[in-house]
Structure formats: structure tokens, C-alpha cells
C-alpha positions in Angstrom: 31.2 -39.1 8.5 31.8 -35.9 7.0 30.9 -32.9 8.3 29.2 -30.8 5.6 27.1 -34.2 5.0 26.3 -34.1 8.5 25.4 -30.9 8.7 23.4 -30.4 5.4 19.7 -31.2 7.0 20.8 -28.3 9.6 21.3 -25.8 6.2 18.4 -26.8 4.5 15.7 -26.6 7.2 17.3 -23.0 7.8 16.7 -22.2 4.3 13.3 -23.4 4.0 12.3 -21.7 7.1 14.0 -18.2 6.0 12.2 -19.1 2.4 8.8 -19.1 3.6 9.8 -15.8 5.9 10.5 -14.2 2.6 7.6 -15.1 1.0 5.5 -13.4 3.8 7.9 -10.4 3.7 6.9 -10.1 -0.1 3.2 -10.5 0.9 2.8 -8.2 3.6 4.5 -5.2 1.5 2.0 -6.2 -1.2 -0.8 -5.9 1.4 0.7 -2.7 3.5 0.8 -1.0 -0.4 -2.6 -2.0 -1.5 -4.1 -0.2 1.8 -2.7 3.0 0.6 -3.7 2.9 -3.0 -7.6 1.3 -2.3 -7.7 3.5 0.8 -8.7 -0.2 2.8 -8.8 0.4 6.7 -9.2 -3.6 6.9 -6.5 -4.2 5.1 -4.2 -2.3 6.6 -5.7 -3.8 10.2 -4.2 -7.2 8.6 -1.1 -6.2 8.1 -0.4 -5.4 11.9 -1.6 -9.3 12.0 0.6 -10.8 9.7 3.6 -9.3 10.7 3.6 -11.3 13.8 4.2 -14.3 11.5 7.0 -12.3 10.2 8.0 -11.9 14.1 7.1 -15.9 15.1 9.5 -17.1 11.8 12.3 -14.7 12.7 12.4 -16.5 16.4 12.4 -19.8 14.9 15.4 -18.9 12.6 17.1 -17.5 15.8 16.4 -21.0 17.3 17.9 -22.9 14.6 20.7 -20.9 14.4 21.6 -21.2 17.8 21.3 -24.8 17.9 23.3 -25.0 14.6 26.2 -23.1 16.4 25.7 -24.8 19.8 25.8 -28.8 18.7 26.7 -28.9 15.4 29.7 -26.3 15.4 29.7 -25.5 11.5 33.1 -24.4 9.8 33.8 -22.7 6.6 30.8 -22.2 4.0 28.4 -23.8 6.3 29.2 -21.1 9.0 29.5 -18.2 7.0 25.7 -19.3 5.1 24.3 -20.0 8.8 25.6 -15.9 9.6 24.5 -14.9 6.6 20.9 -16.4 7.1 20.5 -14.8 10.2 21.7 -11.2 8.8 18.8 -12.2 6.1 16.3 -13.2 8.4 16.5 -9.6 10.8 16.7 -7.5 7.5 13.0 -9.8 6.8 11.7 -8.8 10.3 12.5 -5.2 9.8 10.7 -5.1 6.6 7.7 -6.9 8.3 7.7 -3.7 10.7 8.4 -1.2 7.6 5.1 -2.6 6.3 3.1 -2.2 9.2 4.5 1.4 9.1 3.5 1.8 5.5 -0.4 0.3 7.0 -0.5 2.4 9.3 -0.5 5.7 7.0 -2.6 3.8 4.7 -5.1 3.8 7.8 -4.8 7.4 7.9 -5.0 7.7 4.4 -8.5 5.9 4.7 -9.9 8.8 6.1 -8.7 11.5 4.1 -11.1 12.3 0.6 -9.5 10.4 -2.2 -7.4 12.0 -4.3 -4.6 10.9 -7.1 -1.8 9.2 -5.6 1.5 10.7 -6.8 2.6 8.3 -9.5 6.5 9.4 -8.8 5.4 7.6 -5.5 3.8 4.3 -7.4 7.3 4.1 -9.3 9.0 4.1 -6.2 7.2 1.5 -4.4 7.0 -0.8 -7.7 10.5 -0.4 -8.1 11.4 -1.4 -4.7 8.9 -4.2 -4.6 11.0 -5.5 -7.6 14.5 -5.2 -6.1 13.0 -6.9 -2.6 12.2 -9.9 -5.1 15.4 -10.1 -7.4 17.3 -10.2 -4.0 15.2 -12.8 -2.6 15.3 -15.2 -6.0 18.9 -14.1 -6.2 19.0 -16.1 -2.5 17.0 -19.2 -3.4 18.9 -19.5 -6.7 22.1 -18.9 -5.7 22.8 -16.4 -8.1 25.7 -13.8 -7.1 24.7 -11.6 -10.7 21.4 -10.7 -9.7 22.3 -9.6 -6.1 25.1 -7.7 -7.6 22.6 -6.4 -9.9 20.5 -5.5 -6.6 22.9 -3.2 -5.5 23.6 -1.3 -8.3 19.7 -0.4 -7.9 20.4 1.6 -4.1 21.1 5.0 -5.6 18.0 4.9 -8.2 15.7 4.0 -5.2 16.9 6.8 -3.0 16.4 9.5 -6.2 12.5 8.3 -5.9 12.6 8.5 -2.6 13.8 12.5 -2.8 12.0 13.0 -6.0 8.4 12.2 -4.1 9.5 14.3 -1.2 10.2 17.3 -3.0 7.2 16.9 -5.0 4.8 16.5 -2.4 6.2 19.9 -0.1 6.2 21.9 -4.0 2.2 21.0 -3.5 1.3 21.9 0.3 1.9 25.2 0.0 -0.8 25.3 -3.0 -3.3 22.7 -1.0 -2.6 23.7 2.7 -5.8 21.2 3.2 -3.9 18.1 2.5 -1.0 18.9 4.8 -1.9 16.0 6.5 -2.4 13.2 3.5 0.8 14.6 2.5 3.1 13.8 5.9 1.2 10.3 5.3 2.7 10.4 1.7 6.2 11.1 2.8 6.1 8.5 5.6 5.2 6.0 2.7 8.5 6.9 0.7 10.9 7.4 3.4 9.5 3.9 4.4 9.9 2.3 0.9 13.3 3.5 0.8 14.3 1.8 4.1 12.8 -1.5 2.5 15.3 -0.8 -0.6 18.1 -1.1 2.1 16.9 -4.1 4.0 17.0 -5.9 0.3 20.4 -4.1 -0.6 21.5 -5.8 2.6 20.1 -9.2 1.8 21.9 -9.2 -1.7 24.9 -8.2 0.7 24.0 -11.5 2.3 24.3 -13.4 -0.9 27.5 -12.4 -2.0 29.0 -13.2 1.4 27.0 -16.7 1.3 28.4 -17.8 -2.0 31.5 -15.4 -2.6 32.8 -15.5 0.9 33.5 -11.6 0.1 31.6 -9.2 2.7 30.8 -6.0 0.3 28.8 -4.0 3.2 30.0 -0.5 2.4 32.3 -1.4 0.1 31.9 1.7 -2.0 32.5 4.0 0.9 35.6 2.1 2.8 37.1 2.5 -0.9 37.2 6.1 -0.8 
């Protein structure tokens, strides 16, 4: 029998199990975000909860994986998509923890009196909330343009991610009282960044899945 045939129940349960991963990814970055702009301490309490089901589907795919390597020895595309999904899966987990990192200053936030959140900062974590889902469609729909089009999106993100910074230490000297909303603030974008890197990395993934080209670094081995 042949062995991509054999092996294609191994690829697709590793897919849907990285697909539903990704969708609580997407979820708990929602969630971690809508602490810090509604100032909710109980939301931001769940967040620390559902990343452990971030955590539990990371372990699983590590599972599969190693059984797919162990009895089923993949060659060719299959191995290179059974790397590649693993690559995907720890970039997932690490945005799970970025999350709870973002919760956690939304916690802080929840005590601190309510005042406008920067909207260079709301840009920043809309735009990377939209770059974390073009890479993830560009994964369950196979399409090498969009996660091409994901990495041309890296530089823009860290921009925000400076622009917010500078912002919010151009303000503490003139509000010395919200020193400490403001580290929160900072923590947020330096966090958001990071998640624009985990879904840089997952395009990454992509392209190596269905272009058998790895592009990690390219633009900076090509110097």
C-alpha cells in the first residue's frame, strides 16, 4: 500500500488537533485583550485557565508527533508538514503564555482609575490580532500568498510596538501618577509584538509545509 495513503489519517488528525489549538490561541488573545480595555479582573482570571488548554493540546500534538515519527517513519512532504506542525504548535503555546502575560496587566490595570486607552496601542493589538488570523487561515487553506503576505506585515507591527512605547514615556513625565498603568501599558505592546512573531513564524511554517523552502531569516542571511 502506498505510503502517503497510509499515512494520511496520521496528517489529518495532526491537523485537526493543531486546528482547534489555533482556534483557542485566537480566543484567549481576544479574551487576554478585552481584560485590558473593560478593566475585567474575571476575565483576565480566565485566561490563566484557558491557557492550560492551550498547554493540554500542545502535549497531545507532541504525542502525535512522536508516534508519527516513531511507527509510521514519514518521508518527504509528509515529514517536512509533521516538523512544520510541531514548529506551529510551540509558536501556539507561546502565544497562550503571551496572553496570560497580557491578563495579567489587564489585572493590574483593573485596579488603576479608568482612563483612555492609547489608541496607537488599540491599532497595534488589532493589527496583530489580524496577522495571527491570516497566518492561521493561510495554514488551513493552504495558501502560501497570504503567509507571504504575513511576513511582509513584521516591520509594520514592530513600528506600533515603538510608537506606543515612546508615546506612553512622552506622558509620565507630565502624569507621574500613572507611572504604574503606564509600565502595564508597555508590557501590553512589547507583548503584542512577540505574538506578531509567533504568527510571522507560523507563516514561516507554511511556506516550508507547501514550498519545501525554509525562509526563517531569510532577509538577514541575505545580507
Amino acid at each position: 500500500m502506498d505510503m502517503v495513503r497510509v499515512f494520511d489519517p496520521v496528517l489529518i488528525e495532526l491537523r485537526e488537533t493543531l486546528l482547534r489549538m489555533a482556534g483557542r490561541a485566537e480566543a484567549i488573545l481576544e479574551k487576554s485583550l478585552r481584560s485590558v480595555w473593560e478593566r475585567d479582573l474575571a476575565l483576565a482570571a480566565e485566561v490563566a485557565r484557558d491557557d492550560l488548554d492551550i498547554d493540554r493540546l500542545d502535549v497531545e500534538i507532541d504525542d502525535k508527533v512522536l508516534k508519527a515519527l516513531a511507527l509510521q517513519a514519514p518521508v518527504a512532504g509528509d515529514l517536512r508538514e509533521v516538523v512544520a506542525i510541531k514548529m506551529i504548535a510551540n509558536d501556539l503555546e507561546r502565544i497562550g503564555d503571551l496572553a496570560r502575560n497580557i491578563a495579567k496587566s489587564g489585572a493590574h490595570l483593573a485596579g488603576q482609575p479608568m482612563i483612555a486607552i492609547d489608541p496607537m496601542l488599540a491599532l497595534l493589538a488589532s493589527d496583530t490580532q489580524q496577522i495571527l488570523q491570516r497566518a492561521l487561515d493561510s495554514f488551513s487553506r493552504s495558501d502560501v500568498e497570504a503567509a507571504r503576505s504575513v511576513l511582509d506585515e513584521d516591520d509594520r507591527i514592530d513600528a506600533q510596538e515603538d510608537a506606543v512605547i515612546a508615546s506612553v514615556l512622552r506622558e509620565i513625565p507630565e502624569s507621574p501618577s500613572t507611572a504604574a498603568e503606564a509600565v502595564d501599558v508597555i508590557l501590553i505592546a512589547k507583548n503584542l509584538e512577540r505574538v506578531g512573531d509567533h504568527a510571522t513564524n507560523i507563516a514561516e511554517g507554511v511556506i516550508l509545509i507547501f514550498e519545501a523552502r525554509n525562509v526563517k531569516h531569510a532577509s538577514k542571511l541575505a545580507v
